[in-house]
C-alpha positions in Angstrom: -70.8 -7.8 184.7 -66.9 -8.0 184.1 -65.3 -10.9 185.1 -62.3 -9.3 187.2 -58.9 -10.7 185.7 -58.1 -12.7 189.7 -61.5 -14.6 189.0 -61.3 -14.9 185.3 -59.7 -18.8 185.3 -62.0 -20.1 188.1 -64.9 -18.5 185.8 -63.5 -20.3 182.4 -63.0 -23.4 184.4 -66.7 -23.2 185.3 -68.7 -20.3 184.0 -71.7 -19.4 186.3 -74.7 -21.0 184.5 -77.0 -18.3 184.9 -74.8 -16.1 182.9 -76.1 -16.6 179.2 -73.9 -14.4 177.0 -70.2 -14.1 177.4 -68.6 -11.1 175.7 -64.6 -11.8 175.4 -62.5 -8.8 173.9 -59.3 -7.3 174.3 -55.9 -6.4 171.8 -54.5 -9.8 172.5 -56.2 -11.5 169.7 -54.9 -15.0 170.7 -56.1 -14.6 173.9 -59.4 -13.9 172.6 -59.8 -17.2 170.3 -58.3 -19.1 173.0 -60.7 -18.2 175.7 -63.6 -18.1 172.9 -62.9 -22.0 173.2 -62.3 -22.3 176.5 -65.6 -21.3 176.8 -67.3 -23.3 174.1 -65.6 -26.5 175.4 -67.7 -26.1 178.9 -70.8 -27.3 176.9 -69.5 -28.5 173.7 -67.0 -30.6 173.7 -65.7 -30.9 169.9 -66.4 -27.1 168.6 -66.7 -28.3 165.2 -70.4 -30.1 166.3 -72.6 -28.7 163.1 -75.6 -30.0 165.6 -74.7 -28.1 168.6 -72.6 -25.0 167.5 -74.0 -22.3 165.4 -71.7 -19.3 163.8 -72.7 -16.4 163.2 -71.1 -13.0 162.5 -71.7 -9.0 162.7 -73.3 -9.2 159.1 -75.1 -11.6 159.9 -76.7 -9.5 162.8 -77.0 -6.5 161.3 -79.1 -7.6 158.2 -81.4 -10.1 160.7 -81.2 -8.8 164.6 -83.3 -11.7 165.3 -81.5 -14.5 164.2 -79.6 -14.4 168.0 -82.6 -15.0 170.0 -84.3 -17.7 167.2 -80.2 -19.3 167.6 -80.7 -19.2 171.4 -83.9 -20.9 171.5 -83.6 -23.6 169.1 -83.3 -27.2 170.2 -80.1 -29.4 168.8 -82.0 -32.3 166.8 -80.0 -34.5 168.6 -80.0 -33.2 172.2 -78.1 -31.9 174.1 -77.0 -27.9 174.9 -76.1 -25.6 172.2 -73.6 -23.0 171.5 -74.1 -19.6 169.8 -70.6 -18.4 168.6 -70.5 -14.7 167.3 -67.5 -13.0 165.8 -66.7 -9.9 163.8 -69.5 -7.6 166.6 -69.1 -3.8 166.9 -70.8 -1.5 168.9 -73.2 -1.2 165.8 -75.0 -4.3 167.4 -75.0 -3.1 171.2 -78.8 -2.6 170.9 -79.5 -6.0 169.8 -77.4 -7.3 172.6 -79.0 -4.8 175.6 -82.5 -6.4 174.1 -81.0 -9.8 174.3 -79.4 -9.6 177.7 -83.4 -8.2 179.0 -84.4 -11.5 178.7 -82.7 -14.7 176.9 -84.7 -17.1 175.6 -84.1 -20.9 175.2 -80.8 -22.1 177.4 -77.8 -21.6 174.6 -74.6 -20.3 175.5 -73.7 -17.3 173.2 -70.0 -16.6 173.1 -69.4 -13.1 171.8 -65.6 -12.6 170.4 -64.9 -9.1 170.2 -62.2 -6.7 169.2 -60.0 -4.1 171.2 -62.7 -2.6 172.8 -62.5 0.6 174.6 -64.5 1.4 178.3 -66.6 3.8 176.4 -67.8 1.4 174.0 -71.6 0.7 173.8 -71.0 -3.1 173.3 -68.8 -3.4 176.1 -70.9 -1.5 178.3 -74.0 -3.8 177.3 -72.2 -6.6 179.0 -70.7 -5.4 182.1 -73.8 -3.2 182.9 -75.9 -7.0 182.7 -76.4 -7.8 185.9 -78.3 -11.0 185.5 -77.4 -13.0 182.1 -74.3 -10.8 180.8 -70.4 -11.2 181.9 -67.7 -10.0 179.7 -64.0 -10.9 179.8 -61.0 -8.5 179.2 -58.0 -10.2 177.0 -54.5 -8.3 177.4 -51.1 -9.1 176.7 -49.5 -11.5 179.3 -47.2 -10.0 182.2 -44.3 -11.5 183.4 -46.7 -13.3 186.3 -49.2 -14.7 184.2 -46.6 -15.8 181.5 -45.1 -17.7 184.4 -47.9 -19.7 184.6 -48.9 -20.3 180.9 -45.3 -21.8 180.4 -45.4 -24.0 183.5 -48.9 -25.3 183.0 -48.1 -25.6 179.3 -44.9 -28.1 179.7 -47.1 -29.8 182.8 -49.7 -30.9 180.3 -47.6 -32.7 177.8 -45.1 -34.1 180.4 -42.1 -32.2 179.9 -39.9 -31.1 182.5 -38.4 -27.1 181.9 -35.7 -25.6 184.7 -36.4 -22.5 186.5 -33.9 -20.5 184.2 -35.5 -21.4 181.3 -38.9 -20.3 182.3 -37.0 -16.8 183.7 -35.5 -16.6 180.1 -39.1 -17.8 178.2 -41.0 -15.2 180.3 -38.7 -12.4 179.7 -38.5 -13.0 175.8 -42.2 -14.0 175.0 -44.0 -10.9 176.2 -46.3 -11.1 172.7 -49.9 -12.4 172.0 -51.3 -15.6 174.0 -51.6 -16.9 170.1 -47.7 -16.7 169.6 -46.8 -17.5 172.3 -48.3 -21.4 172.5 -47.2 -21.4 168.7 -43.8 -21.1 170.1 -44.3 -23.3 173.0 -45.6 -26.4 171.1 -42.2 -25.9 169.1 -40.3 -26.2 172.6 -42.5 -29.6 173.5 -41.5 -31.2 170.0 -37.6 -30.0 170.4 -37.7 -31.6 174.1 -38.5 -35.0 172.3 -38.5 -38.4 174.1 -36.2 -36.6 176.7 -39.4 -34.6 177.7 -36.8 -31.8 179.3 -36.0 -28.5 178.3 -32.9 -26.4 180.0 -31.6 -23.0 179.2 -29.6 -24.4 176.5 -32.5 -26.1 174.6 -34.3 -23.0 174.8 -32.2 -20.4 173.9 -31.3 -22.3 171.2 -35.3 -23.7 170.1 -36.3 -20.0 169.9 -33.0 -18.0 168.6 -35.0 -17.2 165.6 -38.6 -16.8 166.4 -40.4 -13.7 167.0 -40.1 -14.4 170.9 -36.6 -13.6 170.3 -37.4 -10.7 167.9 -38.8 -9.5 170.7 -36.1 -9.4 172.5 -34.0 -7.6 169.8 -36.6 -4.9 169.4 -36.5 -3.6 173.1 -32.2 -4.2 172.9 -32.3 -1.9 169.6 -34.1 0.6 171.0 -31.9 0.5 174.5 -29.2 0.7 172.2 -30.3 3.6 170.1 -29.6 1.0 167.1 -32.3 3.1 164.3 -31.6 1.1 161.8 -32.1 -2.4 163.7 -34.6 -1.4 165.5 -37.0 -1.0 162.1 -36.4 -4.4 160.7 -37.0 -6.1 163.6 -40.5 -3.9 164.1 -41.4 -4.9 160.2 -40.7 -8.7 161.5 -42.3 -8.2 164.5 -46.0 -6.5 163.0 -45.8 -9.1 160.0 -46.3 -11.6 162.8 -49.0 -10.6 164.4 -46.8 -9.3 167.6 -49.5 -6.7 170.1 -48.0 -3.8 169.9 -49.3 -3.7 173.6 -46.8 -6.2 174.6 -43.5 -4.9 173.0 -44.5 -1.6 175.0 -44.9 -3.5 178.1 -41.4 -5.8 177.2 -39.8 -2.1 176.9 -41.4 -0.9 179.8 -40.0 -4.1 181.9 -36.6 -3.4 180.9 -36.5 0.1 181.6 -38.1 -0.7 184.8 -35.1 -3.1 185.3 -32.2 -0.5 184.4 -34.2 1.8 186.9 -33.6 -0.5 189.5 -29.5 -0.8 189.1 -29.7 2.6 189.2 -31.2 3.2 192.6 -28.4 0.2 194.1 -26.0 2.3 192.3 -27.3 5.4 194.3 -26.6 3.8 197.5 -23.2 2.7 196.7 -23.4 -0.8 195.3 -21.6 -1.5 191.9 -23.0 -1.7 188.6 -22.2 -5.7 187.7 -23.3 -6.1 191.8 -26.4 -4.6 191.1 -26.8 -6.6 187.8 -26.3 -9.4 189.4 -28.7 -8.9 192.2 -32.0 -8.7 189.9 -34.2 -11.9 189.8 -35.0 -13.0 187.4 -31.4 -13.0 186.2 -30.4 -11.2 183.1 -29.7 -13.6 180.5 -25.9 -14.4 180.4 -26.0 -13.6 176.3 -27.3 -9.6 176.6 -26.0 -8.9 180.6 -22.7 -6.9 179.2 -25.2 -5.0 176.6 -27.6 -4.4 179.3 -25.0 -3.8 182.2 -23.6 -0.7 179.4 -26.8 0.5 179.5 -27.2 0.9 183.2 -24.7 2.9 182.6 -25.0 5.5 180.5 -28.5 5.7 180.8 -29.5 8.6 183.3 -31.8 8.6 185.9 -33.7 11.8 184.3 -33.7 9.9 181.2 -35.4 6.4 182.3 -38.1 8.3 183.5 -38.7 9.9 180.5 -38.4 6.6 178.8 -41.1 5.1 181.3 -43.5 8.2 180.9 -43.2 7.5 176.8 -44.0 4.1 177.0 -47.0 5.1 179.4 -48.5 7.7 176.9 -48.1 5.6 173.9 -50.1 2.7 175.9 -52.2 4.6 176.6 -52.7 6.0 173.0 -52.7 2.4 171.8 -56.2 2.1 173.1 -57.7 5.4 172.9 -56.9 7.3 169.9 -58.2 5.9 166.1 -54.2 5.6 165.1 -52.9 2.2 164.5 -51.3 1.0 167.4 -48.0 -0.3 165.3 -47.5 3.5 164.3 -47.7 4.5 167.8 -45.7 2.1 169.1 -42.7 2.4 166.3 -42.9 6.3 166.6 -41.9 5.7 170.4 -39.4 3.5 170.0 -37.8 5.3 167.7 -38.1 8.4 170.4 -36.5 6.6 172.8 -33.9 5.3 170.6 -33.0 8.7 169.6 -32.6 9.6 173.0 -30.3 6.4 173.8 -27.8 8.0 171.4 -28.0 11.3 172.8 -26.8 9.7 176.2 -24.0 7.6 174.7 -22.8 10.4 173.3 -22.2 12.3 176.5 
């Protein structure tokens, strides 16, 4: 079965025990490892437990197909439930897994991490068509919502105390990989110190020169028709480990934004009154920049932006071309077209 993404923290929090095998994939990478050990910690508490956690890869697999069910069935020498943790899988092993998922022996949990997988893939499919020991668990870049949430239950857990701004400003600048984005949030708990608070101020100025706020330069280049810019930041950004995934879908918010000044503009409101009415608030640093845009960006012209950023999702996850090549080839499309419309 596949775990839809409304259930998938109840289902982390407590996976249904009859559920054996647990495939977790997805382009957000981060995302993957962290649920990986989500889901190892529900029956092993220290994942480094040599006597209840055994590793095993796609190599490992391939040369010895049995090894999974001999892993699942063994019995930890000094009690207790095991863990079967499998990286590195393709859809190479899919067989192995569809004879697996027939009928599981022993009581082992066997966590699969897997890559970007598409809905056509056999491995994948071995999973969600299980309908009695199988789940699997999609991993994508966080939205704006679920971001929300990561940040607030992130400065909960270690006591700190963040405004609402600085979460509007965190959520609108970290739209990379679950991985990066704690990185950058255990930075923010150490610069809140004994204080244990964090205001727009703090952050702004914790994360000026992170790849959060990279982020952020990347989608104002490419507003900005700023070429040049635009292909540093991008080299910064992939040597990272930024999803290209996410810097579509950080574009894709902002052009969604500038779409929306535009239709209060159509029915008479100003453009800094129309600025001002979006919520989350543009950040005070880039509102001029971004308030330029709204206007000389055309209507025509943001949907053509937002139908770009749609394709090249889209090609992220179904065509064999590296998703940074994609991604920069439509950035640099829209760019191009930013200066086209500045210069009219």
């Amino acid at each position: 079965m596949l775990i839809a993404t409304g259930k998938t923290a109840a289902f982390l929090k407590s996976p249904d025990p009859k559920i054996r095998c647990i495939l977790v994939f997805g382009p957000d990478e981060g995302l993957v490892k962290e649920r990986f050990d989500i889901l190892t910690k529900t029956v092993v508490e220290d994942v480094s437990d040599p006597f209840l956690i055994a590793d095993l890869d796609g190599d490992i697999l391939k040369s010895d197909p049995a090894r999974l069910s001999d892993e699942a069935a063994a019995i930890s020498m000094m009690g207790g439930r095991r863990v079967v943790r499998i990286r590195d899988v393709a859809d190479s092993h899919a067989k192995t897994f569809v004879e697996f998922l027939e009928n599981p022996p022993g009581d082992a949990l066997i966590v699969v991490a897997g890559g970007d997988l598409a809905k056509s893939s056999k491995l994948r499919q071995a999973f969600e068509k299980s309908k009695d020991f199988g789940a699997a668990i999609a991993c994508y870049a966080d939205d704006n919502r679920s971001l929300d949430a990561v940040i607030r239950d992130h400065m909960k857990d270690n006591q700190v105390n963040i405004t609402t701004d600085a979460v509007a400003y965190l959520t609108e600048n970290m739209g990379s990989s679950r991985g990066m984005t704690r990185s950058e949030l255990e930075k923010l708990v150490l610069y809140a110190g004994e204080d244990k608070r964090l205001d727009l101020d703090d952050v702004t100025e914790a994360i000026g020169d992170t790849s959060a706020f990279s982020l952020d330069m990347a989608v104002q280049a490419t507003a900005e028709g700023d070429a040049k810019q635009l292909d540093l930041v991008l080299n910064k950004l992939w040597d990272d480990g930024l999803s290209p995934v996410a810097l579509i879908r950080s574009m894709t918010g902002h052009m969604l934004k500038i779409q929306q000044v535009q239709a209060k503009m159509e029915i008479g409101s100003r453009v800094d009154e129309a600025v001002g009415s979006l919520r989350p608030p543009i950040f005070w640093k880039i509102k001029d920049k971004f308030t330029a845009q709204c206007r000389f960006w055309g209507k025509i012209p943001t949907a053509q932006v937002l139908t770009i950023l749609l394709n090249a999702e889209k090609d992220c996850k179904r065509t064999g071309l590296p998703p940074e090549i994609i991604t920069g080839r439509a950035l640099q499309q829209i760019a191009a077209l930013a200066r086209r419309q500045r210069r009219r």
